[in-house]
C-alpha positions in Angstrom: 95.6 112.8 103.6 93.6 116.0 102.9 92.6 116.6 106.7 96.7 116.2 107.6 96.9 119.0 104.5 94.6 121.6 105.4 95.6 120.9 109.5 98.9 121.8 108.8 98.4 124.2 106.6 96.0 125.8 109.3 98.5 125.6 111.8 101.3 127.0 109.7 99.6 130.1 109.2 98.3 130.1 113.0 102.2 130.0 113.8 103.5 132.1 111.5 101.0 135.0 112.8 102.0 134.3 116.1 106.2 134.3 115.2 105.4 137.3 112.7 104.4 139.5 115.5 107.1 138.5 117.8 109.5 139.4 115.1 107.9 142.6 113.9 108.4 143.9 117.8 111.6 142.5 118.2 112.2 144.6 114.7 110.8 147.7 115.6 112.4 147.6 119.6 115.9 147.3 118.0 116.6 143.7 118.9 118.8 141.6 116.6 116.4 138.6 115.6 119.2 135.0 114.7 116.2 133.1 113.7 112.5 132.5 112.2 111.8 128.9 111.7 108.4 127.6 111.5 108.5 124.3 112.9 110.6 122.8 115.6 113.6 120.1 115.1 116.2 119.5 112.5 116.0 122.4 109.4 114.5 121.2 106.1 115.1 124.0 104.6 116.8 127.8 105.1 118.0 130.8 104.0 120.0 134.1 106.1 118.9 137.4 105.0 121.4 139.9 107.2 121.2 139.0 110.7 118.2 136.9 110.5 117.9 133.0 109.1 114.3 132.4 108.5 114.1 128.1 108.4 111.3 126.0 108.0 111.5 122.8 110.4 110.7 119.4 110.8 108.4 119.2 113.4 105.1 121.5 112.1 103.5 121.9 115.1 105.3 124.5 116.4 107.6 127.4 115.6 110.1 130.4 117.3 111.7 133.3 116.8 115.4 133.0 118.4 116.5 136.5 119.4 120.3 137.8 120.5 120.9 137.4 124.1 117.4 135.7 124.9 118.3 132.0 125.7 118.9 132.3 129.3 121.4 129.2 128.8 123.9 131.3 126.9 126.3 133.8 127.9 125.1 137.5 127.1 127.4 140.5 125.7 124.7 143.2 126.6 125.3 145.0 123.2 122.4 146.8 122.2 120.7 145.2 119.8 120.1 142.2 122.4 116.7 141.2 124.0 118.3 141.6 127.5 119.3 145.0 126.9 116.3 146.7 126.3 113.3 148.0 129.1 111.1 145.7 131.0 108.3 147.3 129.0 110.2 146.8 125.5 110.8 143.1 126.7 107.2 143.0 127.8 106.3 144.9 124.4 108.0 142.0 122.4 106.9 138.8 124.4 102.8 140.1 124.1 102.8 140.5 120.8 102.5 136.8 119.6 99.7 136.2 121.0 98.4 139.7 120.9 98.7 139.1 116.8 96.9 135.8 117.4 93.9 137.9 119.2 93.5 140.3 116.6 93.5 137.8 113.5 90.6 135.7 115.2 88.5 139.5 115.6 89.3 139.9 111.9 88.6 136.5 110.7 85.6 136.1 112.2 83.6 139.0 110.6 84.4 137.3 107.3 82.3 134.0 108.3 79.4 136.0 108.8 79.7 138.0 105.4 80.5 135.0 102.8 77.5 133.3 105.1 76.6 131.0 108.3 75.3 127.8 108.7 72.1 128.6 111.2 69.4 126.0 112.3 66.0 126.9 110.3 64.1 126.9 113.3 65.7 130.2 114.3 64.2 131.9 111.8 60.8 130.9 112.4 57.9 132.4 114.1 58.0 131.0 117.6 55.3 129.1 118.7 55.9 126.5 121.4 56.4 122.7 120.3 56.8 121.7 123.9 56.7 122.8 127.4 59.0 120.8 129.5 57.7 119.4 132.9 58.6 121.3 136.3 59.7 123.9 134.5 59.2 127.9 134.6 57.1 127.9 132.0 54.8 125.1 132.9 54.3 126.8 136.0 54.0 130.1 134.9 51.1 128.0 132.4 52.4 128.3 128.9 51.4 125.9 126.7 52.1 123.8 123.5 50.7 125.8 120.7 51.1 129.0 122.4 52.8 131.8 119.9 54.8 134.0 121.9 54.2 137.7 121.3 56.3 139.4 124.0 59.2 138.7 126.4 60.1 141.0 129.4 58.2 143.4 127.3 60.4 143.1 124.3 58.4 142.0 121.4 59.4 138.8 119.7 59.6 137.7 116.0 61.2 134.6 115.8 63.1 131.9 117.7 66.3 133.5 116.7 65.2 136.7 119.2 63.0 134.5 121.8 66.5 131.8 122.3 68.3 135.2 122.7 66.7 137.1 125.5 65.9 134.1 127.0 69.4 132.9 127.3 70.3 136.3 128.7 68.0 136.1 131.3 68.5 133.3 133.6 67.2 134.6 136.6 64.0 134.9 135.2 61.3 137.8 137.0 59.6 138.6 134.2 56.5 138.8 132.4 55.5 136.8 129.0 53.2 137.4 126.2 51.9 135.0 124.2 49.0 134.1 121.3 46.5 131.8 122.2 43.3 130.4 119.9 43.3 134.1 119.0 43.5 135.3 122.2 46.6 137.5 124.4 47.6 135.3 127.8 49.9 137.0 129.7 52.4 135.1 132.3 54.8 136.1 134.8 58.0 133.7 135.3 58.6 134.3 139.1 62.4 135.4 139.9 64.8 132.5 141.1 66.9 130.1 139.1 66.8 129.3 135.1 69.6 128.2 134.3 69.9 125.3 131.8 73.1 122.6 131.6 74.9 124.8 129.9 74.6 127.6 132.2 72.7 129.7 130.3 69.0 131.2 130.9 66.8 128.4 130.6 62.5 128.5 130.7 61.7 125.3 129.6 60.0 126.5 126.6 61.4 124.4 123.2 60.3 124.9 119.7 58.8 121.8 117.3 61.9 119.7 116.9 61.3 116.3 115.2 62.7 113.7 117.0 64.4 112.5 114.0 68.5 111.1 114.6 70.7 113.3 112.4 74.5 111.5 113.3 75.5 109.3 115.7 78.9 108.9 117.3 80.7 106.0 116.8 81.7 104.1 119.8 78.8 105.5 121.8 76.1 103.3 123.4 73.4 104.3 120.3 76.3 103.3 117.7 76.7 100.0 119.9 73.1 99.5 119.9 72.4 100.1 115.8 70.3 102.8 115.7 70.9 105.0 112.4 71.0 108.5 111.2 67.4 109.0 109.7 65.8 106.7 112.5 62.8 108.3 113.7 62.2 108.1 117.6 58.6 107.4 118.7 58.6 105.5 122.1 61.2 105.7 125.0 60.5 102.8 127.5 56.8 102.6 126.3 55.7 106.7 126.3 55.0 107.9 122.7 57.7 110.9 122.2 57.3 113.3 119.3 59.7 116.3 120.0 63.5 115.6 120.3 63.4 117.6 123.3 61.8 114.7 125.1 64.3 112.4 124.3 67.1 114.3 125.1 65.9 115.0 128.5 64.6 111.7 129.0 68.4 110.4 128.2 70.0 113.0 130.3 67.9 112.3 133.4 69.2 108.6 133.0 72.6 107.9 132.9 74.1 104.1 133.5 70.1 102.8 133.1 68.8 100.7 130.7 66.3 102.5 128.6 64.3 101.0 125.5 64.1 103.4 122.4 61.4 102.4 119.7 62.2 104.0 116.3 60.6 103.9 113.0 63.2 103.3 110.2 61.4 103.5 106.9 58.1 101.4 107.6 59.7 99.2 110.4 59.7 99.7 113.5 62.6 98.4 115.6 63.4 98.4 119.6 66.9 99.0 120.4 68.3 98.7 124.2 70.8 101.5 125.2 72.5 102.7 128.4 73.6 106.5 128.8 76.6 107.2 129.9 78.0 110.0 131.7 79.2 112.9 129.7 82.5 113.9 131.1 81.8 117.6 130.5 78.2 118.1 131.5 78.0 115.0 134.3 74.5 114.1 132.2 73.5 110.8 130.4 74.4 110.6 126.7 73.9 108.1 124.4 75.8 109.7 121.0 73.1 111.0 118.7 72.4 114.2 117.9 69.2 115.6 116.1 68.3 116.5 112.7 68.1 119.7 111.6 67.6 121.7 108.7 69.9 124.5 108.3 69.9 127.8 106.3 72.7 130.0 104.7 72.4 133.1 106.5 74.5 136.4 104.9 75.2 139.6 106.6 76.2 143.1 105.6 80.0 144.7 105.8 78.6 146.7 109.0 76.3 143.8 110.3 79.4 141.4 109.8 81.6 143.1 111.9 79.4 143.7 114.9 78.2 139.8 114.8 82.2 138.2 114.4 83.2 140.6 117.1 80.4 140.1 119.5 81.0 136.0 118.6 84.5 136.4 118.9 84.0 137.9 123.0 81.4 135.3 123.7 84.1 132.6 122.7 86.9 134.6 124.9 84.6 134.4 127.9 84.0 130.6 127.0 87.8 130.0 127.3 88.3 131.7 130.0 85.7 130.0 131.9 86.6 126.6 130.6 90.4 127.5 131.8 88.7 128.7 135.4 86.8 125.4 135.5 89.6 123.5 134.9 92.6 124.8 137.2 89.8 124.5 139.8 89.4 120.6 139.2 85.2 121.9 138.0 86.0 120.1 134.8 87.9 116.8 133.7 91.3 116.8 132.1 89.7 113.7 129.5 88.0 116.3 127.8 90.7 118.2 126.4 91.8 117.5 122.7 95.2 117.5 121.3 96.8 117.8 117.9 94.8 114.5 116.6 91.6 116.0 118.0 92.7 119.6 116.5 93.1 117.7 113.3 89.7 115.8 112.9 88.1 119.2 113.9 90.0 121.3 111.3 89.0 118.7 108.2 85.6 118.3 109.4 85.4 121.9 109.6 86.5 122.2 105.6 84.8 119.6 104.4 81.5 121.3 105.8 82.4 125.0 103.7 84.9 127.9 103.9 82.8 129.5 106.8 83.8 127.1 108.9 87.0 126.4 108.4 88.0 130.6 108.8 85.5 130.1 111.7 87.5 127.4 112.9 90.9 129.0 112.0 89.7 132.1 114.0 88.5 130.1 116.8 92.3 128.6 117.2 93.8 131.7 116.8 92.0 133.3 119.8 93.1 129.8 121.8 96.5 130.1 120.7 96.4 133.8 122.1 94.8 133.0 125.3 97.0 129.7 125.9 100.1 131.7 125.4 99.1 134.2 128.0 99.3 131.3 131.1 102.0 131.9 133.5 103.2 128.9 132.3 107.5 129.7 131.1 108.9 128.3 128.5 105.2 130.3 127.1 105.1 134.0 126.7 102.9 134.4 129.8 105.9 132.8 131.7 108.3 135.1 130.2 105.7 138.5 131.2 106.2 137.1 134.8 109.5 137.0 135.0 109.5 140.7 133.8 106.9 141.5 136.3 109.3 140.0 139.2 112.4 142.1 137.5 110.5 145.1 137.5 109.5 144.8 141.3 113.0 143.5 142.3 114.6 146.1 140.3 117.1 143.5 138.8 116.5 140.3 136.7 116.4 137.0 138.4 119.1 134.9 138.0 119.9 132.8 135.0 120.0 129.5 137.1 116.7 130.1 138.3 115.1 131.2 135.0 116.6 127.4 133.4 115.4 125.6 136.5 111.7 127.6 136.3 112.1 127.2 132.0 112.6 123.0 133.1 109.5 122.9 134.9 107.5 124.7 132.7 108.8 122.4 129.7 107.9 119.2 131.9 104.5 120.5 132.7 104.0 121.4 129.0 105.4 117.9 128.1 103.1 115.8 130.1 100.2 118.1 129.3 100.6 117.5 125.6 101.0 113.4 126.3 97.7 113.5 128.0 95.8 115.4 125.4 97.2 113.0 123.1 96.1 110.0 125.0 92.7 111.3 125.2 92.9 111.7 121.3 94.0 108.3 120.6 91.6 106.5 123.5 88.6 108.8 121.1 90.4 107.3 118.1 90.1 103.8 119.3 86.0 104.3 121.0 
């Protein structure tokens, strides 16, 4: 009951941002606004303050702002104070800033999650000597090895893994030269220019810190769940070769999707042999078994100055991530399965405030900037469909007919409809797993 709380809670103030900026333009452009209601469906509860009744709804997943003259399926007077009276750019002004407001709440929000304080993995803040060097990979060839404390990379001296994670990441098409620490001695290694680039896309070297291979959660309904493993197990063998870093079982798993493999664990002073078969993760097209690794983590505060410039250089690297999951998936690059919809949303936002106020505003930020985007598509019956049909106005010089506005407002509301039935089916298939 608490999750279904906060969730709607979440999502009434995501909404209300989003209607509040509407109105505010509508307000300031001259336009007679009939209605606020947060919420869709039959009115709970209202009240009309001059030309406006502001209503709160049944249905909380949702919300509008009903101005004069703007429902394309009712006759218009022109007077001035209606919505199809004013400029293209006034119009244009007044449909952006929903999700305009939504934008600018996420870059405010997310400063504050790095001020109260972030969960980080300890790791990071470590000094970075190399637990393993995975094989066939740049940095085996380029002859770094385990034990090696890395000084330098691409001439930029190195502290921790925080900084070696970073440049690395930024630099997957490698051609550069290494420094590293070695039984008291400097090795120096070039990484020769072509390809790093790891399964998520970013710079990869094959150069992983000391990571226990210790199982910190496991997912229910995923071959490890189905096979009894536990959080806590400790993973020592996978079909027969001693393991000690997680690394090595994750890539092990990855490289073997729909085959059996046997993974030995220690749980207290037993050891116990458990059969599993990866499956294939619908987002990455690697094996996965459901577990994922324990870490310790640290609490780590920032300054006023140092909070803003980390939430808004977060909040751009998450813009670019939408925007190349939403180019990924209009070009059929990534499965429709993996979308979430307001059960996933749901889960997400609970397990997000049950793990600390950082993440939840994180969280609440993180919607707010998807909220924004989503709006934008050129979808109508969403404010990106209402900007096109001002861009068409403006290069026809008149508006396009009401008939066609309903019939492209239909389609839009179908394609919206069945879009929200299959998110929901892939929430309630994860419900079921």
């Amino acid at each position: 009951m608490s999750t279904l709380l906060i969730f709607m809670i979440c999502i009434g103030i995501l909404i209300f941002v989003h209607e509040l900026g509407h109105f505010v333009a509508a307000r300031i452009k001259g336009i007679r606004v009939l209605k606020f209601s947060l919420g869709f469906g039959p009115k709970i509860i209202g009240k009309k303050v001059g030309d406006t009744e502001y209503l709160l709804s049944a249905l909380p997943l949702g919300g509008y702002v009903k101005m004069a003259g703007e429902d394309v399926t009712e006759e218009t007077t022109m007077a001035a104070d209606e919505f199809p009276s004013k400029s293209v750019l006034d119009r244009a002004t007044v449909v952006l800033s929903g999700p305009i407001m939504n934008v600018i709440v996420a870059f405010l929000l997310m400063p504050l999650v790095f001020l109260i304080g972030i969960k980080t993995p300890a790791f990071l803040e470590e000094s970075p000597v190399v637990g393993l060097v995975e094989e066939g990979s740049p940095a085996q060839v380029a002859g770094i090895q385990a034990g090696d404390r890395i000084r330098k990379i691409d001439n930029r001296s190195v502290s921790d893994w925080n900084e070696a994670v970073t440049i690395l990441a930024t630099r997957p098409e490698l051609g550069f030269k290494i420094e590293v620490e070695r039984g008291g001695e400097i090795k120096e290694a070039f990484f020769e220019k072509g390809k790093g680039t790891s399964y998520s896309g970013t710079g990869y070297a094959g150069i992983l810190p000391d990571m226990p291979a210790i199982i910190g959660k496991i997912n229910k309904g995923y071959p490890a769940d189905n096979a009894g493993l536990k959080e806590g197990d400790r993973i020592i063998e996978i079909d027969g070769t001693p393991v000690g870093n997680w690394y090595q079982v994750s890539s092990y798993i990855r490289s073997h999707e729909g085959v059996d493999i046997a993974i030995a664990v220690m749980r207290g002073e037993e050891k116990i042999i458990a059969t599993v078969k990866p499956v294939k993760d619908k987002t990455g097209g690697y094996g996965v078994i459901g577990i994922l690794n324990h870490q310790k983590t640290i609490v780590k505060k920032f300054g006023i100055v140092e909070s803003i410039e980390q939430g808004v250089s977060r909040m751009y690297e998450l813009t670019m991530l939408t925007f190349n999951v939403l180019k990924r998936l209009f070009s059929f690059n990534l499965s429709i399965e993996t979308l979430g919809g307001p059960i996933m949303i749901a889960k997400l936002t609970g397990e997000a405030a049950q793990s600390g106020l950082s993440d939840l505003i994180a969280f609440l930020a993180f919607m707010s900037l998807q909220l924004g985007i989503l709006n934008l598509l050129p979808i109508p019956v969403l404010d990106g469909g209402w900007v096109i049909f001002l861009v068409i106005e403006k290069i026809k010089g008149s508006p396009l007919s009401k008939k066609t506005m309903e019939v492209a407002q239909t389609i839009g509301f179908a394609l919206l409809i069945t879009l929200i039935v299959i998110v929901s089916y892939n929430d309630i298939l994860r419900v079921f797993r």
